[in-house]
C-alpha positions as CSV (number, residue, x, y, z in Angstrom):
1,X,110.8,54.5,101.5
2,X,111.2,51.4,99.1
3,X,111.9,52.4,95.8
4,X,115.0,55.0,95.7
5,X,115.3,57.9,93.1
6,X,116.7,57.4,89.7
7,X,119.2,59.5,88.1
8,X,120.0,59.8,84.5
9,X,123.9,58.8,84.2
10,X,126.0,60.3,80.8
11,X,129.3,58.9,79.3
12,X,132.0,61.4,79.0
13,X,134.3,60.5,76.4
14,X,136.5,58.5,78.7
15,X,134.0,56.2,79.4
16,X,133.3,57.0,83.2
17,X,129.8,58.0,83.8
18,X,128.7,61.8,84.5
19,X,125.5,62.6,86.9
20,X,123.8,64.6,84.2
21,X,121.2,65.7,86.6
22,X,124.0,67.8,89.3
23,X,122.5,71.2,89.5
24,X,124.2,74.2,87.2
25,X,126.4,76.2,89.5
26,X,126.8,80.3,89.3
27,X,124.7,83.1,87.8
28,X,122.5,80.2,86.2
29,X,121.2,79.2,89.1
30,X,120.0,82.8,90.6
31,X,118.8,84.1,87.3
32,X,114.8,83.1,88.2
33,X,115.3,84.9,91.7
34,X,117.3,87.9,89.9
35,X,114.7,88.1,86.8
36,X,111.9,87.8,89.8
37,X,113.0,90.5,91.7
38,X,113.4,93.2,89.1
39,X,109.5,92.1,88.1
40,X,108.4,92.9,91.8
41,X,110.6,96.3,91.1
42,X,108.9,97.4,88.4
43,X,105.4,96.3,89.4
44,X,105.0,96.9,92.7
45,X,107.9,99.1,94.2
46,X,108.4,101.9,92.0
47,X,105.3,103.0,91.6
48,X,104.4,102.6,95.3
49,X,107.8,105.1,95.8
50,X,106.4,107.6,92.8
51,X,102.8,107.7,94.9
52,X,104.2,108.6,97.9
53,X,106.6,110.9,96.5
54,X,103.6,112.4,94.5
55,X,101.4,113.2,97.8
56,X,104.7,114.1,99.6
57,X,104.7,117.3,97.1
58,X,101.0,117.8,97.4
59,X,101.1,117.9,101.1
60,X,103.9,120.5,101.0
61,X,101.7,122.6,98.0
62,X,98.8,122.8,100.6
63,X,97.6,126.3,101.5
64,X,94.7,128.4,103.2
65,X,91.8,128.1,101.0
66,X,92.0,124.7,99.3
67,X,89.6,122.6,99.1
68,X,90.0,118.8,100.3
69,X,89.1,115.3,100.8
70,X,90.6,113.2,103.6
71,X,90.9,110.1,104.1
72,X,87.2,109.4,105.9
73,X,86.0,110.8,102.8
74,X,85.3,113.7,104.8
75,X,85.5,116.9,102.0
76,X,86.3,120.4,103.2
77,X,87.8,123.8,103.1
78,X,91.8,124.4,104.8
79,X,91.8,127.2,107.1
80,X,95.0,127.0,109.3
81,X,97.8,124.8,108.9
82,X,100.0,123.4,111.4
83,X,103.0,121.4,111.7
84,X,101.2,117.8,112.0
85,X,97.8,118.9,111.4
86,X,95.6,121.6,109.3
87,X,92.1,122.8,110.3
88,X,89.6,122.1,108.0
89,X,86.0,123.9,107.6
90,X,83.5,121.0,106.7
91,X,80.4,123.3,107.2
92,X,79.9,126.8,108.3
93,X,81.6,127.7,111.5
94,X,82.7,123.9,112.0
95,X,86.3,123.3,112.0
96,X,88.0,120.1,113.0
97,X,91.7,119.5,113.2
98,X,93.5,116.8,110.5
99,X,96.4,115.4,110.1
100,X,98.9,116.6,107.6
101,X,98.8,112.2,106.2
102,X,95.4,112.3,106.4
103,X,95.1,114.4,103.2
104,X,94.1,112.7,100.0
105,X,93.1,114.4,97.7
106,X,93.0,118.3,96.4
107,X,90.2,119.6,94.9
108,X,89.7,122.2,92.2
109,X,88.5,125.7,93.2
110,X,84.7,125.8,93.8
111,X,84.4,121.9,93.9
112,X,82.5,122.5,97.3
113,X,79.8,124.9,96.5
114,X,78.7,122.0,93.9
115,X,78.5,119.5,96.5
């Protein structure tokens, strides 16, 4: 490289000359990275955690009779459920086995029949 970087220089008050441009030490210079993280916190964190809380609780609320979606989009009725997966009527005398995850969505009573 031929040309080198210029700094600014300032005069303290004894006349020697101060780099002005040295970088500000401390909490100063992690406040952008701080102040950036509790933006990702907010936006994208939380309420990613309250979601999955939220279906956590709906998963444990399930019981014979409701009616569901899943996550094929696949809507039907719960007849059985097991540990890791629930049996799920999607026409008359067809039943196919789920997984508990798999779960989106519960629908009100009688959603079905209007299907």
């Amino acid at each position: 490289m031929l040309i080198s970087t210029a700094y600014a220089q300032a005069a303290d008050t004894a006349g020697q000359t101060v780099d002005a441009a040295a970088p500000a030490g401390g909490l100063a210079g992690f406040l952008p990275l701080i102040l950036m993280f509790v933006v990702l916190w907010f936006l994208m964190i939380r309420p990613q955690m309250k979601r999955s809380k939220e279906h956590k609780a709906m998963l444990e609320a399930l019981s014979k009779g409701d009616e569901v979606i899943t996550n094929g989009g696949i809507a039907g009725k719960v007849v059985d459920i097991g540990d890791g997966f629930i049996q799920v009527e999607i026409a008359a005398n067809t039943v196919v086995p789920v997984q508990r995850q798999a779960i989106t969505t519960v629908l009100p009573k009688g959603t079905l029949k209007n299907l």
